[in-house]
C-alpha positions, 0 to 999 in steps of 0.5 A: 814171674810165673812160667812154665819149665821147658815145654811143659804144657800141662795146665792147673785149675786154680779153683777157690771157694768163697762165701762173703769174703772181702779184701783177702779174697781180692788180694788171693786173686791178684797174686795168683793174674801171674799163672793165668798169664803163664796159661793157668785157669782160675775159677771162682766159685760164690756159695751165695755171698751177700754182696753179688755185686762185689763178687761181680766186680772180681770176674775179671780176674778170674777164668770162670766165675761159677754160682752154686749151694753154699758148701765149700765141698759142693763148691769145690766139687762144681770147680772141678766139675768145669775145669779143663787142667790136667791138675786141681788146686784148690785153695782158700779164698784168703790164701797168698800165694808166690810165684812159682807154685804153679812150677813146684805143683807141676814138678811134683805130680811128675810123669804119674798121677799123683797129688800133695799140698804145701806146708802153711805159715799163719798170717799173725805175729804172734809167737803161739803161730809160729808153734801151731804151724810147725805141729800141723806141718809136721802132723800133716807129714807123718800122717797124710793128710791134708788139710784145706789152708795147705792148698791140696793139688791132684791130679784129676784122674786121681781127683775123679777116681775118689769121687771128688770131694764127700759131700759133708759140712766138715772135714771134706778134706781130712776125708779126701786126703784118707781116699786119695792116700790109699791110692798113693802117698802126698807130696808135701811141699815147703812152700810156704802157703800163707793163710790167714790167721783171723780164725785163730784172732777172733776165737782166740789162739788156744781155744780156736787150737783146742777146738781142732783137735777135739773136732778132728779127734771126734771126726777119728772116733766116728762122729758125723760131720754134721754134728761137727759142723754144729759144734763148730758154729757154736763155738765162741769167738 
């Protein structure tokens, strides 16, 4: 079970953008009713999703349930803003999550404001995951950056002292990662966080792969986001 060390009393805010979501959303959910039970917060934040209802229906599982403008930086942003936790997680709506991150996320901001994220593991059986997951966790370690499916924690000075996250339809976490790294370097923790491989099913493994890194390669040289954003939608699959 989750708990805290010693007399740790600090507090994370668990917080997690969704639009449209289904049954992976309900399962992120219930994986993480240990950490509110240990004094965690846990807010939800709905871009619009179709189904009011439904998203209605999971208030009982959360601490917050907040509506704003579909945009996961925007949503994240509207999180942050209600949150009451020394530390922000921000996680994707179809994470899995193990008892005990709460503790690792807590050991490793330390004394000092700080901020990290976990290494990944791909949902999918396929052998081509295994791969993928390994490049983007070693990537993430030698760059310093971040991104959303890794589960970024800060601090919420530090979280404050960057503005939050830039408000841009793509690449809001490859952007907060290069503002927080001036400030300090990650904590890269092994985890694993499970995230779920659907994207990569649905397009296609290899192409799904190479459109990252044509659009993170892009983002580098310069091209605005929202013309990312547009190649991103169209892209088959």
């Amino acid at each position: 079970m989750s708990s805290r060390q010693g007399s740790d009393t600090r507090m994370i805010s668990i917080i997690i953008p969704c639009l449209n979501e289904g049954q992976g959303l309900q399962r992120c959910l219930s994986d993480l009713q240990a950490m509110r039970s240990a004094g965690h917060e846990l807010i939800l934040v709905d871009g619009g999703s179709r189904e009011r209802g439904l998203i209605a229906k999971l208030e009982p599982y959360v601490d917050r349930l907040l509506y704003a403008s579909p945009g996961r930086a925007q949503q994240m942003n509207s999180g942050a803003m209600h949150a009451s936790g020394d530390v922000y997680w921000f996680l994707h709506a179809d994470s899995r999550i193990r008892d005990g991150m709460d503790c690792e996320i807590l050991a490793a901001v330390g004394s000092k404001p700080s901020w990290g994220r976990f290494d990944i593991r791909l949902s999918g059986s396929h052998p081509l995951f295994r791969i993928i997951e390994r490049m983007m966790n070693w990537r993430s370690r030698i760059s310093g950056i971040a991104t959303g499916d890794q589960g970024i924690f800060v601090h919420c000075r530090l979280f404050e002292q960057v503005g939050g996250f830039p408000l841009q339809p793509l690449m809001e976490d490859i952007e907060i990662s290069r503002r927080l790294k001036r400030l300090t370097l990650p904590v890269c923790l092994h985890g694993p966080l499970v995230t779920s491989s659907r994207r990569w099913e649905s397009k296609g493994i290899v192409r799904t792969m190479l459109l990252m890194w044509m659009l993170r390669f892009a983002y580098w040289v310069g091209v605005k986001p929202k013309h990312l954003a547009r190649l991103y939608t169209l892209a088959p699959g």
